[in-house]
N, C-alpha and C positions, 0 to 999 in steps of 0.2 A: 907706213907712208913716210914716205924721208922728207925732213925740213927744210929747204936753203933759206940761207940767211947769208946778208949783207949788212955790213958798216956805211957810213956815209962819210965821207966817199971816198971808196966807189965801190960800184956794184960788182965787178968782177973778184971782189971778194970774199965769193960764195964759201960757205960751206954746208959739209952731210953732215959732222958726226957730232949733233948736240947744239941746240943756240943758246948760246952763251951772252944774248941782250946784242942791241942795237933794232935790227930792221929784220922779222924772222916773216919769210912769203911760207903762207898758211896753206893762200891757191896761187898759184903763177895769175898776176896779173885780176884779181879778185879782191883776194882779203889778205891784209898785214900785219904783222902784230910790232909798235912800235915801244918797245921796253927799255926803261931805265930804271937800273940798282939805287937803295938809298940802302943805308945801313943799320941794322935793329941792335940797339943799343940801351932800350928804355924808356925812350922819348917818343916812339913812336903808338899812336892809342889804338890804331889799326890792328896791334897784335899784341899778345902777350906782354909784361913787365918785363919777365925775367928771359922772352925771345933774344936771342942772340945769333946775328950770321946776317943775312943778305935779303932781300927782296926787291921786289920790280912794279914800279909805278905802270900800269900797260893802257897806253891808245893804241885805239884800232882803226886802220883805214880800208874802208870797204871803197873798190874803185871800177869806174865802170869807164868805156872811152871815151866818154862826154861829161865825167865831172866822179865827184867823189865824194866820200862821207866819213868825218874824222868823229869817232864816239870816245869822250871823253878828252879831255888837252892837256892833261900833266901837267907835275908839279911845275910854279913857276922856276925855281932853279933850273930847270930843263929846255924853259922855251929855245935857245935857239938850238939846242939838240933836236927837240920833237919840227922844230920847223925844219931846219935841215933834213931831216927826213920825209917831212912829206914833202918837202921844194922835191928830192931825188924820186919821186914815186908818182907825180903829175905833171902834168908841162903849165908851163907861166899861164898864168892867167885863167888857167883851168876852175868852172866854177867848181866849190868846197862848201858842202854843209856842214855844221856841228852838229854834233849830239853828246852834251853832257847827260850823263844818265842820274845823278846827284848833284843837287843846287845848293846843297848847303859843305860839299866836301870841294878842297882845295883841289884834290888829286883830282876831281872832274873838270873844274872852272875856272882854275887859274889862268889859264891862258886864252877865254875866247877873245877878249879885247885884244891883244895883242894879235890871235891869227885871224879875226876880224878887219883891222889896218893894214895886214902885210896881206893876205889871200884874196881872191876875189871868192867870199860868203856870200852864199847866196839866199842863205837861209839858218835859222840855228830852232832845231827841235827843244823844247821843252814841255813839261807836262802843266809849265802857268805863264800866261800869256803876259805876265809884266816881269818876267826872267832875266831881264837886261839890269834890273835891279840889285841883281845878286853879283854879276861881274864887275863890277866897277872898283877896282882895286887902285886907281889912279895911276895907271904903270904908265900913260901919257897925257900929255895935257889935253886935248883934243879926246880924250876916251871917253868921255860921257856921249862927245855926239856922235862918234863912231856908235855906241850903241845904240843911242837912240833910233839914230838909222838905220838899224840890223833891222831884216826882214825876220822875225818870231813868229815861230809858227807852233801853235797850241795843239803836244797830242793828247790823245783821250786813255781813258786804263786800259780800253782793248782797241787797238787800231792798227793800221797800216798804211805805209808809208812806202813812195818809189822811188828808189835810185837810177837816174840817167834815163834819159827816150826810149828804151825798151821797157822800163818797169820797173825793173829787180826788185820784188816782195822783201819787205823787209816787218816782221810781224812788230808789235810795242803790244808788251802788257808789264799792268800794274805790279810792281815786284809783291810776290806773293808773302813774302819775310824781307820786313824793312824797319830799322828804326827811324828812318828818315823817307823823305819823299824820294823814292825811286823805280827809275822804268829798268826793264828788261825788254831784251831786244832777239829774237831771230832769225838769223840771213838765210832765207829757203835755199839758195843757191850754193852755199856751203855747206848748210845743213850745224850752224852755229851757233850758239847760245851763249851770248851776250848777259851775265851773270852778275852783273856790278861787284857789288860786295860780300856776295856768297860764294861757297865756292875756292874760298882766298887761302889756305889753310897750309897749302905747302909753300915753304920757303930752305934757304939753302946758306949749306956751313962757309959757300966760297961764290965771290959777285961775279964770278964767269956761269954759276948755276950749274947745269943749265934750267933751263925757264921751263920747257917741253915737258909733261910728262907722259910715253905713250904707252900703250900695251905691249912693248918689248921691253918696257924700263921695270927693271925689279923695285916697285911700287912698296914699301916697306907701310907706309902710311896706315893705323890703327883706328879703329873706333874710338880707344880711348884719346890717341892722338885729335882726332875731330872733336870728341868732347870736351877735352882743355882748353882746346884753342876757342872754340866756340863760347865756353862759358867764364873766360879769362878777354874779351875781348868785347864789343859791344851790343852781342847778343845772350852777357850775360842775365838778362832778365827773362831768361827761355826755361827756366828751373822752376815748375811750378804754373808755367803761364797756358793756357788754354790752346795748346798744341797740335791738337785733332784737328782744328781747321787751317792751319798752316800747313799740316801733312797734307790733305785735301788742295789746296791751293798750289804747290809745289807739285803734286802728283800730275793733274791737271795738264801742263806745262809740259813732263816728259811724258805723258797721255797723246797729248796730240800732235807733238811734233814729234820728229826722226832728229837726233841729237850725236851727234858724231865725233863733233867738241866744247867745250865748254871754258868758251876766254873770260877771266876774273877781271875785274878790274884794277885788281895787282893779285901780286904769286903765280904762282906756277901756273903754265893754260893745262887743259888736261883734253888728249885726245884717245878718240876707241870706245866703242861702243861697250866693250865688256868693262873696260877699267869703267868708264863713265856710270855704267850701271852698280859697280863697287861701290865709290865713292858717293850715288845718290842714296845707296839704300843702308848705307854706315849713316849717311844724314836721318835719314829716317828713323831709324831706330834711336837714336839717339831721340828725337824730336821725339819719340813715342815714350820714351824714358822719362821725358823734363815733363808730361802732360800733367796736370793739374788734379790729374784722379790718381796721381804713384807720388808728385812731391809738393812740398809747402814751397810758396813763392815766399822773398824774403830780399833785402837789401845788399849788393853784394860790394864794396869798394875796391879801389882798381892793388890795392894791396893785398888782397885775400886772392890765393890763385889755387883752384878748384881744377 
């Protein structure tokens, strides 16, 4: 399946061979992937210490002809990127839900107040009905009543949720491996899985990437590679931890849906049903590795890297 992508702006800046960040159409006219690079240096707790090279903050805009759904709002450094792109992907005034999938991570939340004032929101999903508490960054004077006035709408661990006057199923469930309060999302219509913070493991030596990774791309990516990053990052407390019901919860998930691709909420998106089933079942094993009946759970600091 070929990618096009576009910069902003403009659109006529398509291209095939690899998206290299900006504005990458998933489905014509569907789902988007809107990506911006930061740089791994150290500083970053999302990944490894000693990561070094590129990655990609990613919002998603699911869009239908009668309104749209931004999951997750990037970093703020990016706000007038990420709104630039979605001004180029809906027409003015077009209503726009949020969906931060994480309340307590920047890369989710930083910007609903602000695309709250400029878009017409018409709603912003979260999983706690007083969420408006968490964005108030002061980025304007007037932000606290912009949010008080956000219409919050409270989802549940398993539920579902419609995009625009035809429907468009959009599943929410409880991320089944979380250190923080976190939904998972799948768009029937794509056949996508909305992965937040799992999932995040590939990044790249150059901030062109590219971002894609699909079953024509020579996929080098190791087990043990998932297992460094995994236990260098912050689900290092999976070493030792009672694991068999996490495999179960995460099974679950690619049990019942048909999964085609799998957008992170940063790193690389991974699409294809063979690679996808790769990279679930390196998870797996892994997770069946750290279970609590093969190792001793134990303290691990962000300077120890396993």
């Amino acid at each position: 399946m070929s990618i096009m992508t576009h910069q902003v702006p403009p659109p006529a800046r398509a291209a095939r061979d690899g998206f290299t960040g900006g504005i990458g159409t998933m489905a014509e006219g569907k789902l988007y992937a809107l990506q911006n690079v930061f740089t791994l240096d150290g500083r970053v707790s999302s990944y490894p210490a000693s990561a070094r090279g590129f990655s990609v903050a990613n919002s998603y805009l699911l869009r239908e002809d009668d309104s749209a759904l931004l999951v997750d709002t990037g970093f703020g450094k990016d706000e007038p990127t990420i709104r630039a792109q979605v001004e180029s992907l809906i027409a003015p005034g077009s209503p726009l839900s949020l969906f931060p999938l994480r309340l307590n991570e920047f890369m989710s939340i930083n910007n609903v107040e602000s695309f709250a004032s400029h878009f017409n929101v018409d709603r912003c999903y979260t999983n706690n009905i007083d969420a408006a508490l968490w964005f108030d960054f002061g980025a304007k004077e007037d932000g606290r009543n912009i949010l008080d006035s956000m219409n919050v709408v409270a989802v549940g661990r398993v539920d579902t949720i419609e995009l625009g006057k035809r429907g468009r199923a959009i599943d929410v469930v409880h991320a089944p491996i979380r250190l923080i309060a976190t939904r998972w999302l799948y768009d029937r219509t794509t056949k996508t899985l909305f992965s937040s913070d799992l999932f995040t493991h590939i990044w790249r030596d150059s901030p062109t990437g590219p971002w894609i990774v699909s079953e024509t791309d020579n996929d080098s990516t190791s087990e043990r590679d998932l297992r460094s990053f995994m236990l260098n990052t912050r689900y290092w407390w999976l070493e030792g931890a009672p694991t068999d019901s996490i495999r179960r919860g995460i099974a679950n998930v690619f049990d019942k849906w048909d999964i085609e691709t799998i957008a992170p909420g940063y790193g690389c998106i991974l699409r294809g049903k063979k690679l996808i089933a790769r990279h679930y079942q390196m998870l797996d094993d892994f997770l069946k590795a750290c279970d609590k009946s093969r190792m001793v759970s134990r303290y691990v600091t962000r300077d120890e890297e396993r």
